[in-house]
C-alpha positions as CSV (number, residue, x, y, z in Angstrom):
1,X,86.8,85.1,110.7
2,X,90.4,84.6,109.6
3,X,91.0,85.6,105.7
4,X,93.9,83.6,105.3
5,X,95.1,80.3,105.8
6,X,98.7,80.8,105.8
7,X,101.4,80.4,108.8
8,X,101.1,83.8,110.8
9,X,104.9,85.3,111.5
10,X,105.9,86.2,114.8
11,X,105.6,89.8,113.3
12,X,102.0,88.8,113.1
13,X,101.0,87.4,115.8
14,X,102.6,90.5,117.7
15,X,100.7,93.0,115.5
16,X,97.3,91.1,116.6
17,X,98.4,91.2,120.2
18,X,99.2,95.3,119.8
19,X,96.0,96.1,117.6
20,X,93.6,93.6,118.4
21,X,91.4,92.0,115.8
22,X,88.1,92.8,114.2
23,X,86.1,90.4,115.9
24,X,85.7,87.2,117.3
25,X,86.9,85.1,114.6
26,X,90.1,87.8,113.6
27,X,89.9,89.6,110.1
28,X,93.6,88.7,108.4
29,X,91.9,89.0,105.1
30,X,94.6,88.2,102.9
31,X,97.5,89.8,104.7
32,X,100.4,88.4,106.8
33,X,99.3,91.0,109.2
34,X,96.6,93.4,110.8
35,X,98.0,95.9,110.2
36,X,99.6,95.7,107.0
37,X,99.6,99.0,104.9
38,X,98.2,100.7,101.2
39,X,100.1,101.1,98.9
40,X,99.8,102.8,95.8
41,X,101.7,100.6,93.5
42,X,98.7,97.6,93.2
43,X,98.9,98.2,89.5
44,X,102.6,99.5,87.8
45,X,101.4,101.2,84.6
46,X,102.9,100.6,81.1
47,X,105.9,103.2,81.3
48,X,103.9,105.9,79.6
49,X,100.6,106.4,80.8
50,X,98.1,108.3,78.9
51,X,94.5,109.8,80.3
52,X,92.3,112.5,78.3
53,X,90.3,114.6,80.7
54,X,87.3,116.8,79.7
55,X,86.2,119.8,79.8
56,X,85.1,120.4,83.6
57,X,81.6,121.5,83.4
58,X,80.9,124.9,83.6
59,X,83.8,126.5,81.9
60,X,82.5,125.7,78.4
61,X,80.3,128.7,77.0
62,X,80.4,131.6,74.8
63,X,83.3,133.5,73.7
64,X,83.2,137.2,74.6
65,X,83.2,139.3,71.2
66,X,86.4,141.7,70.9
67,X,86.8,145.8,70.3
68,X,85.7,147.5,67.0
69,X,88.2,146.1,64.0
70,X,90.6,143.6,64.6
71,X,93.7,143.0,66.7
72,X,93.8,144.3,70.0
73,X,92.9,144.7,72.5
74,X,90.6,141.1,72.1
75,X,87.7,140.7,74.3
76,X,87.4,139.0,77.6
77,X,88.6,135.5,78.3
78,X,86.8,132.3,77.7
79,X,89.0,129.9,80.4
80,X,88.1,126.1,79.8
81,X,89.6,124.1,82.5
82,X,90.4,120.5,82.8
83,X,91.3,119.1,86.0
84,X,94.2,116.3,85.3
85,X,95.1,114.0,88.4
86,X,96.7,110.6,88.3
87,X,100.2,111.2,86.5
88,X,103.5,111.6,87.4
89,X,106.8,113.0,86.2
90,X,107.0,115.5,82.9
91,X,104.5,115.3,79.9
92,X,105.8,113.1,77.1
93,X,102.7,114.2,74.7
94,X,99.9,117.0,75.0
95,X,96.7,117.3,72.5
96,X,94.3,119.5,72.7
97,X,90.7,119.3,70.9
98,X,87.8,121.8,70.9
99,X,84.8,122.1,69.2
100,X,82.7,125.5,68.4
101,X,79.0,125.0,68.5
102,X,76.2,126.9,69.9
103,X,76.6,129.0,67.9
104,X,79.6,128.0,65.5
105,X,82.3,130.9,65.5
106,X,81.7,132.9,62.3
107,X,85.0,134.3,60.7
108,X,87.8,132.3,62.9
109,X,90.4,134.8,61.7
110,X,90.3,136.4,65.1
111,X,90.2,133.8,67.6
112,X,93.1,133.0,69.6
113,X,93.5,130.0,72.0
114,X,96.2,129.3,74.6
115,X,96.8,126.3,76.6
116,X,98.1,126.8,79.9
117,X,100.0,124.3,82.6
118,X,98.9,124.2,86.7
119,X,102.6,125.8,86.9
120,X,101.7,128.5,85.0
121,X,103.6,127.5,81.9
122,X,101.5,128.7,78.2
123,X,101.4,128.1,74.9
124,X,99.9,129.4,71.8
125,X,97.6,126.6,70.1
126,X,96.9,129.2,67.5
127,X,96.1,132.4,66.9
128,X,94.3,134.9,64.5
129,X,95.7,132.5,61.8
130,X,95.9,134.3,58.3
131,X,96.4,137.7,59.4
132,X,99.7,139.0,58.7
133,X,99.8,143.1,60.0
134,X,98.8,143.5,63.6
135,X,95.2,145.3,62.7
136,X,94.6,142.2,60.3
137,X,91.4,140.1,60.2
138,X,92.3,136.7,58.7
139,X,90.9,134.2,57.8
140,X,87.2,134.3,57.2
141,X,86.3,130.5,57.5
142,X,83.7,129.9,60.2
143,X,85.2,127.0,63.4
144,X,82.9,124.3,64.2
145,X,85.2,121.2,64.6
146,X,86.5,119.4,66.4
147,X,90.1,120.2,66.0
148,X,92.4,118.0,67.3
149,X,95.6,119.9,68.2
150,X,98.5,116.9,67.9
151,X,102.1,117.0,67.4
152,X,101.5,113.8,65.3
153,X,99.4,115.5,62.9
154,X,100.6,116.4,59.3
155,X,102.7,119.5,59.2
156,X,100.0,121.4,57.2
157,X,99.1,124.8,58.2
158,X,95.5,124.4,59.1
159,X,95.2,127.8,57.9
160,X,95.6,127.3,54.3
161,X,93.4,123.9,54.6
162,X,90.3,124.7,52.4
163,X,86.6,124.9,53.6
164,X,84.2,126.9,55.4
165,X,84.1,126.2,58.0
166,X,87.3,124.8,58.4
167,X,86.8,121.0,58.3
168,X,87.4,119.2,61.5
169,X,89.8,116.6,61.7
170,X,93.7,116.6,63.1
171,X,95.7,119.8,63.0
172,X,99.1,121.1,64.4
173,X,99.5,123.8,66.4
174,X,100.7,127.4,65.0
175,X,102.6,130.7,66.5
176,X,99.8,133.7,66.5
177,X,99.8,135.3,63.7
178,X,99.5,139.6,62.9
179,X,103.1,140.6,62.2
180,X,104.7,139.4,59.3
181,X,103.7,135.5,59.4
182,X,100.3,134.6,59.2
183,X,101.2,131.8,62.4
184,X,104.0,129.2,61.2
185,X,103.7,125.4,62.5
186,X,104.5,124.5,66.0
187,X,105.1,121.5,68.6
188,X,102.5,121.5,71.7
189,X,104.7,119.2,73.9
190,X,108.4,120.3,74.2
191,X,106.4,123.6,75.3
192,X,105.1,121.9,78.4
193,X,108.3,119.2,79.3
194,X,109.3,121.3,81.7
195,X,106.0,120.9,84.0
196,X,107.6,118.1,86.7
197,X,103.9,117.7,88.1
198,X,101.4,117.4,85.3
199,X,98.4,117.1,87.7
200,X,96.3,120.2,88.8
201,X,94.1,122.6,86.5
202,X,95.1,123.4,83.0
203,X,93.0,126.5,81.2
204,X,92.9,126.7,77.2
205,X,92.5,130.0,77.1
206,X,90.1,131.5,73.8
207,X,90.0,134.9,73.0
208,X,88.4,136.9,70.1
209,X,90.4,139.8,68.8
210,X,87.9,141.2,66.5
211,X,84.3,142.6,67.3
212,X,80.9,142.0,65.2
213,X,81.0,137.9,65.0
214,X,79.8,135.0,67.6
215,X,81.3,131.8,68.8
216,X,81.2,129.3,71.4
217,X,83.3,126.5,72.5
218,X,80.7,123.4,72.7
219,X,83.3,120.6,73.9
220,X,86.7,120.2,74.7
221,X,89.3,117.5,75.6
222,X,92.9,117.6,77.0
223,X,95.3,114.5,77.0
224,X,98.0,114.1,78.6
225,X,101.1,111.0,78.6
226,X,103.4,111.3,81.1
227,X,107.0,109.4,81.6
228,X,105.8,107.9,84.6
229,X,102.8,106.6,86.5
230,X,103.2,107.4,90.7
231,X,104.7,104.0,90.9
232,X,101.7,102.7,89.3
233,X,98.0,102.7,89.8
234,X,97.4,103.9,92.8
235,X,95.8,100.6,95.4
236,X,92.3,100.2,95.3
237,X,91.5,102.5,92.4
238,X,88.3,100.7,90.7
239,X,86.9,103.5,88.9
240,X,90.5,104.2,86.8
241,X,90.4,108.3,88.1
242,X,93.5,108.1,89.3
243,X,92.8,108.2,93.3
244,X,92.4,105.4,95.7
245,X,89.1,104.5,96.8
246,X,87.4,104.5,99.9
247,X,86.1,100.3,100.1
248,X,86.3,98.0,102.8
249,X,84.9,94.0,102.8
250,X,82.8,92.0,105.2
251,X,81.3,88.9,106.1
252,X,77.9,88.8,105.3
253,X,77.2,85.0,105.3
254,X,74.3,85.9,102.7
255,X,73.7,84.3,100.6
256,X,76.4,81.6,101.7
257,X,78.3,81.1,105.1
258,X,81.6,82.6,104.7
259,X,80.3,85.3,102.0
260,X,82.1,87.9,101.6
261,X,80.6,91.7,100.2
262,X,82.9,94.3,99.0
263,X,81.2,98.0,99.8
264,X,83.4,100.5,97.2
265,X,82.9,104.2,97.1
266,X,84.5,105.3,93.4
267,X,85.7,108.7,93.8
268,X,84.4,109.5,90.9
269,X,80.8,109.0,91.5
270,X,80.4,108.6,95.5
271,X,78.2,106.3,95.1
272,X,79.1,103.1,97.2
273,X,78.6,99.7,94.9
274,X,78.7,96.5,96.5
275,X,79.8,93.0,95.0
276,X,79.6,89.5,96.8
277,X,82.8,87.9,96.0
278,X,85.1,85.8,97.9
279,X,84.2,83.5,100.9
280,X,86.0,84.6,104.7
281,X,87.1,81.1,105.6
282,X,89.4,80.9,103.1
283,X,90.3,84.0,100.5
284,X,92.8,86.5,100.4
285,X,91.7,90.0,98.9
286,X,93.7,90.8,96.2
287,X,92.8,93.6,93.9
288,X,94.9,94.7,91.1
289,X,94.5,95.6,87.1
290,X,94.5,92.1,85.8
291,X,92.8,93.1,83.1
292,X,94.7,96.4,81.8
293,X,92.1,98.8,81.7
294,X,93.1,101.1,84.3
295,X,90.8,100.2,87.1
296,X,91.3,97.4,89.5
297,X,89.2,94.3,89.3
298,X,87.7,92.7,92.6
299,X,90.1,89.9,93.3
300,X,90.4,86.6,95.8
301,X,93.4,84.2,95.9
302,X,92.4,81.1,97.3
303,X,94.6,78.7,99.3
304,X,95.1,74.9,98.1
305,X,97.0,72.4,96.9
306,X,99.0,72.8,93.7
307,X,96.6,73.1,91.0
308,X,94.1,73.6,93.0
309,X,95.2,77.3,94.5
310,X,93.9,80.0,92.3
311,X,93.1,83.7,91.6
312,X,89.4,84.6,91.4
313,X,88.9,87.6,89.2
314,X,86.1,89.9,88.4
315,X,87.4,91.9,85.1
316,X,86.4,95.2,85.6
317,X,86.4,95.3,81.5
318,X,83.8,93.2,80.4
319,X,82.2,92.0,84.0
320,X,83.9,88.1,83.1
321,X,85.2,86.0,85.5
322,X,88.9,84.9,85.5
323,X,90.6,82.2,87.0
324,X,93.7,81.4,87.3
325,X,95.2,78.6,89.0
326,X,98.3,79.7,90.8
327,X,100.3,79.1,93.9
328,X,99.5,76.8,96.5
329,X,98.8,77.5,100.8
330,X,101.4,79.0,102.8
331,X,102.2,81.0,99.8
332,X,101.4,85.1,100.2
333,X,99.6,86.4,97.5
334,X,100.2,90.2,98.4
335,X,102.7,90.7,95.8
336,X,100.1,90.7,92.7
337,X,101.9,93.1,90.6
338,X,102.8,94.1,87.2
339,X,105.9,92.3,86.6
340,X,106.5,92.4,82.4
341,X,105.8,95.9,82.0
342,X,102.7,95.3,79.7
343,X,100.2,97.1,81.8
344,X,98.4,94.2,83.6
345,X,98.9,92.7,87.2
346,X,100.2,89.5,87.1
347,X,99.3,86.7,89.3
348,X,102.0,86.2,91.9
349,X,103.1,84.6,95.2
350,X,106.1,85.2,97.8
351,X,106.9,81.9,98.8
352,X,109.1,81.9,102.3
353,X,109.9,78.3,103.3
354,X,109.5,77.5,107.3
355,X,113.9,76.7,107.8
356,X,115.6,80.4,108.3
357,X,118.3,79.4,106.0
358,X,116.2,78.1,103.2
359,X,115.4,80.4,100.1
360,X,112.5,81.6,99.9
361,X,111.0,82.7,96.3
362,X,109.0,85.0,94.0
363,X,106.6,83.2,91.8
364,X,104.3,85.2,89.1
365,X,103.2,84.4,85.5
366,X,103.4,87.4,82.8
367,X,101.0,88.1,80.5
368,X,103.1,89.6,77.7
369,X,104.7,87.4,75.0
370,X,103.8,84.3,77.4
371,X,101.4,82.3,75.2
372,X,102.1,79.1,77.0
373,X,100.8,80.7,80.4
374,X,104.7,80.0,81.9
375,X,105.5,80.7,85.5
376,X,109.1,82.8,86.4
377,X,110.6,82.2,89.6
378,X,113.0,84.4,90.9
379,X,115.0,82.6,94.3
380,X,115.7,85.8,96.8
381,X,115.1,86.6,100.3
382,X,115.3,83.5,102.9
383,X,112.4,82.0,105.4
384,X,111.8,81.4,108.8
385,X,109.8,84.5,108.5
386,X,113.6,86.6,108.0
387,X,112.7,87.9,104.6
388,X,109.5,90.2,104.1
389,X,108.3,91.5,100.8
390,X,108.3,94.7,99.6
391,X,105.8,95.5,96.6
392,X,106.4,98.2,94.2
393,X,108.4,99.1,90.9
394,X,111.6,100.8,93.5
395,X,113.4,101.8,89.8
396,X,110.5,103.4,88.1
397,X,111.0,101.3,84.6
398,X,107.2,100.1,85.0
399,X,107.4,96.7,86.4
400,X,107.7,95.2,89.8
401,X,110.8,94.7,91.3
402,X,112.3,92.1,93.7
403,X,112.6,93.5,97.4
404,X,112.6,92.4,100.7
405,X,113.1,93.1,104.0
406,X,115.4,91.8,105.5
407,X,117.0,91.6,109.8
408,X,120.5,93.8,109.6
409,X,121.7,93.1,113.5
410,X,120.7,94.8,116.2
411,X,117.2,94.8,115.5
412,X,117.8,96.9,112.7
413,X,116.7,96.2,109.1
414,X,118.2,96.6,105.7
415,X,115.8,96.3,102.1
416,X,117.7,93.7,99.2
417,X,116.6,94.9,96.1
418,X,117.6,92.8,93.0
419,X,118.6,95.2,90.2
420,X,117.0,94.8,86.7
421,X,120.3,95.4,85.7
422,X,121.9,92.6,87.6
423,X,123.5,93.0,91.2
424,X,122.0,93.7,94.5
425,X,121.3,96.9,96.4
426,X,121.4,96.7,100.0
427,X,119.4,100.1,102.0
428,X,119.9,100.0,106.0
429,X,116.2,101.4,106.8
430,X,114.2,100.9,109.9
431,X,113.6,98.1,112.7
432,X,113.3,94.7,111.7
433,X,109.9,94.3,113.3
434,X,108.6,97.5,111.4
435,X,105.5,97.1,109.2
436,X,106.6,97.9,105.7
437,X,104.7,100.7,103.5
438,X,106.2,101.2,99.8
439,X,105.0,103.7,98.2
440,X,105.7,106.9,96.0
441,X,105.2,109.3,98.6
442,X,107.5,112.2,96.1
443,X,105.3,111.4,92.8
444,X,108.5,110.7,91.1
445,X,107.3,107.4,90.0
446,X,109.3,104.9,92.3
447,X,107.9,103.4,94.4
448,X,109.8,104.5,98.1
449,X,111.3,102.6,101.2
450,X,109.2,103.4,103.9
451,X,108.4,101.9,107.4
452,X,106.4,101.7,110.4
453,X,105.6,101.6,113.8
454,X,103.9,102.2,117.0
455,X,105.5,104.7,119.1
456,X,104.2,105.6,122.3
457,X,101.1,104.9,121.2
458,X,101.1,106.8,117.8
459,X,101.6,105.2,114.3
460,X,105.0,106.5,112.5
461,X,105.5,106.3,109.2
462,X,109.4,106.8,108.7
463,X,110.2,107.5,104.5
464,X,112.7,107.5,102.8
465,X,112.3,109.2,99.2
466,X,113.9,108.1,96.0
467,X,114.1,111.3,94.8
468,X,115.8,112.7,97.8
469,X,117.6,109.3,100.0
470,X,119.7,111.2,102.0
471,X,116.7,113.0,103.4
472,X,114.2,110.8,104.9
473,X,111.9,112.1,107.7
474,X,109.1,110.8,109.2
475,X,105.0,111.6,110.1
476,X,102.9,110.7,112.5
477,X,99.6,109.6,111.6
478,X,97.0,107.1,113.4
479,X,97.1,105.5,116.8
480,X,96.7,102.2,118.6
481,X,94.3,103.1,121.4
482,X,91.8,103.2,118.9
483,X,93.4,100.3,116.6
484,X,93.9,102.0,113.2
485,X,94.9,100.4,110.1
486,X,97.0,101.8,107.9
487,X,95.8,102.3,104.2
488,X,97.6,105.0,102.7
489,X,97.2,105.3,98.8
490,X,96.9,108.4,96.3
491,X,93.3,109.4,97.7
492,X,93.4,112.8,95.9
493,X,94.8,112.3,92.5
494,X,98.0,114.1,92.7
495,X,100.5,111.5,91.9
496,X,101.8,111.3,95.5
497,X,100.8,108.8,98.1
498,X,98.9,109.9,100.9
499,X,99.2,108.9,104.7
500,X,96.0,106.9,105.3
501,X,94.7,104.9,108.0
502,X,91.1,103.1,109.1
503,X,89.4,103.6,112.3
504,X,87.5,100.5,112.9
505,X,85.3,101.6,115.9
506,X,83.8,104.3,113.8
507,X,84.3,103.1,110.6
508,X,86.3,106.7,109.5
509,X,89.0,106.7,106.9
510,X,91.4,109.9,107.8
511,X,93.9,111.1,105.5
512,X,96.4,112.9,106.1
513,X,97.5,114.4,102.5
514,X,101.2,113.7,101.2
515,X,101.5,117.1,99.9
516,X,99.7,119.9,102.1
517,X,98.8,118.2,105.3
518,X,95.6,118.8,104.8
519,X,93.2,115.9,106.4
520,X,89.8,114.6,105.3
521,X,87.6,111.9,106.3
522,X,85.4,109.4,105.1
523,X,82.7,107.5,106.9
524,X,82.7,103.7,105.3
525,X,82.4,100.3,107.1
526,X,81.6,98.7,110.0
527,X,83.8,97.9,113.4
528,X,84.5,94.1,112.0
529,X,85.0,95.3,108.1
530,X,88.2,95.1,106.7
531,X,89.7,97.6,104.8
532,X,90.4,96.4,101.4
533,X,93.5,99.3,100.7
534,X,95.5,97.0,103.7
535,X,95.6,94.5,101.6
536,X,99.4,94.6,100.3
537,X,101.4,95.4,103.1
538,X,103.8,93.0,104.9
């Protein structure tokens, strides 16, 4: 079946020659190519994303009861972990909340809790609050909670706040106390801005300093905003965790010819889900965040005349259909993006006319401030299949940029990216018939210039990282004896993209991950699937 009615490229039609097709009737599925590439940058995130993670199970329990008196040395360690995946760059806020329950913690005086970073970084949340000599008990109000540990809050010591127990609500943080302070006001987040990867395991670690009472910690929360998402979203994340997810699409013809199913394993449950939605003949997959809740919606573009072209949405939100009428055949709806900033993907179209001189175009429509439902259009690149788009936010200020690729002479290639700012930025990179595959392969939150191509049989990837330019290198990953698709995203939640690719004849994803090497696999599809991570790559 061919998922796209648009003009193939000669870049294409040689991709289709080198890899095959999935089938008799070809899967193009939406793509100007077989084997175009994940990315993680569906989605670009607002410019500060936020996520609270629990508690992981387990790690919640009793607190161990400390020595004879009070002070030290305390008892042993409750650790209460939270596994935080899915950001990028330094924290810009942390919070904290726990709650005591089961039993409630009878004279709080003596508890101290620390919060510490994956890098090893800690800070005091509080600590024996009241006392003020280092054998001092404190206060004697019970904790039950929860306390909500903000730099927001009001700059009242929760210490003198009066109750027993202490009455839940929103609380700053405070320096241990036991010398001559009873614990003066702190700030949680400057302690942590220093953490450049925010993802990983972070402990609050709760201690009791005095012996004879009880406590347990019943619940706890950790949030965390950080400057900047991994260049967005990562592709294909419909369950909002933070990692790409395994899903693929096929032809079903049930209960319609032409239906199309999509098969999704969120990696948060492992469960695969299936939804009917899109028809073969015609539809382009095209799943992003239209709706801004973090998880991408199952999406279809479908080719027509103007007015008649449109987006076909399922809104992850609410479970709502959403149409909108955009574009018209010929165009490539790949570049569905975030272009405004606001959070949401934005319908949108690269529109590359058939003379090699003539300009080609970037249509999309924002959502923010655009009542009226107006379309921007943004002339760069040129057609006769020279220009090929490059999606991704390459500047890191949360929206999509302008990019394409572009013949340099030679059969080199160069990447025009139109600054925000105004002016152009040329970057000699690769072959001009190399398969492009943006992504933020550093977790810096750019999206990076990166490449590929069959060599000698293998599948190169060639990077080249914004954080680092001058030192670009490349991996081998996939081959084309047993035509695999590339479909990298961020499959593991740690802010960098992962090398990816789809073996049709077994239906395998491998991935090869961007920051160990390590390599796992995932069993999902059929030979004649497609797999819907591909979906944005030119």
């Amino acid at each position: 079946m061919s998922w796209t009615q648009k003009v193939l490229s000669s870049r294409s039609l040689a991709a289709v020659a080198a890899v095959g097709v999935f089938g008799a009737t070809a899967f193009y599925l939406g793509s100007l190519d077989t084997e175009v590439e994940a990315s993680n940058t569906v989605e670009v995130a607002a410019s500060a994303p936020s996520a609270t993670f629990p508690a992981n199970a387990g790690t919640l329990g009793a607190i161990p009861d400390g020595g004879p008196g009070c002070g030290v040395p305390a008892g042993s360690n409750r650790d209460v972990t939270f596994t935080v995946s899915g950001l990028s760059g330094a924290p810009t806020n942390v919070e904290v909340s726990m709650t005591f329950g089961g039993p409630v913690h009878t004279w709080g005086g003596d508890v101290t809790a620390t919060l510490i970073a994956p890098n090893g970084t800690q800070f005091a949340v509080y600590g024996r609050r009241g006392s003020t000599t280092p054998t001092g008990c404190g206060s004697g109000n019970d904790l039950a909670g929860p306390y909500n540990f903000k730099d927001t809050a009001a700059a009242t010591n929760w210490f003198s706040v009066a109750g027993n127990p202490t009455p839940a609500g929103d609380y700053r943080s405070t320096t241990v106390g036991g010398t001559a302070s009873s614990g003066a006001v702190t700030s949680l987040t400057p302690a942590f801005a220093g953490v450049a990867n925010p993802n990983g395991t972070w402990t609050l670690r709760v201690n009791d300093s005095g012996g004879g009472d009880t406590g347990a910690v019943s619940a706890a929360s950790l949030t965390v905003d950080s400057a900047a998402a991994p260049g967005g979203s990562p592709v294909a994340d419909f369950d909002g965790d933070g990692k790409t997810d395994f899903a693929v699409a096929r032809q079903t013809n049930q209960p319609i010819a032409g239906q199309v199913r999509w098969f999704i394993n969120p990696s948060s449950t492992g469960n695969v889900v299936g939804y009917d939605w899109g028809i073969a003949t015609t539809d382009f997959i095209t799943p992003a965040d239209f709706d801004g809740d973090g998880k991408a919606d199952v999406a279809v573009w479908r080719p027509g005349a103007a007015n008649v072209a449109a987006f076909y949405i399922l809104r992850s939100s609410n479970n709502t259909v959403q149409i909108e009428t955009f574009g018209v055949s010929g165009d490539n709806p790949s570049v569905v993006g975030d272009y405004d900033g606001d959070g949401k993907a934005d319908p949108a179209v690269f529109r590359s006319p058939a003379g090699a001189g003539d300009q080609a175009f970037f249509f999309y429509r924002g959502s923010l401030n655009n009542p009226g439902g107006n379309i921007t259009f943004i002339p760069w690149g040129t057609g006769g299949n020279t220009s090929f788009p490059a999606v991704g936010d390459f500047d890191g200020d949360g929206k999509n940029d302008f990019v394409v690729q572009r013949p340099a002479g030679g059969g080199q290639a160069a990447f025009w990216h139109l600054l925000s700012g105004g002016g152009t930025q040329i970057v000699p990179f690769g072959l001009d018939t190399d398969v492009i595959v943006p992504a933020d392969y550093d977790g810096d939150g750019k999206t990076d210039i990166a490449v590929s191509r069959t060599v000698s049989g293998a599948r190169v990837w060639f990077v080249r990282p914004s954080a680092t330019p001058g030192a670009p290198y490349q991996v081998s990953w996939g081959t084309s004896s047993t035509a695999d698709v590339r479909v990298m995203g961020d499959y593991d939640g740690d802010g960098k993209a992962d090398f990816g690719i789809w073996r049709p004849a077994t239906g395998t994803f491998w991935i090869l991950n961007g920051t160990n090497n390590a390599v796992t696999t995932s069993q999902l599809g059929a030979t004649n699937d497609y797999p819907v991570a591909n979906f944005q790559q030119n």
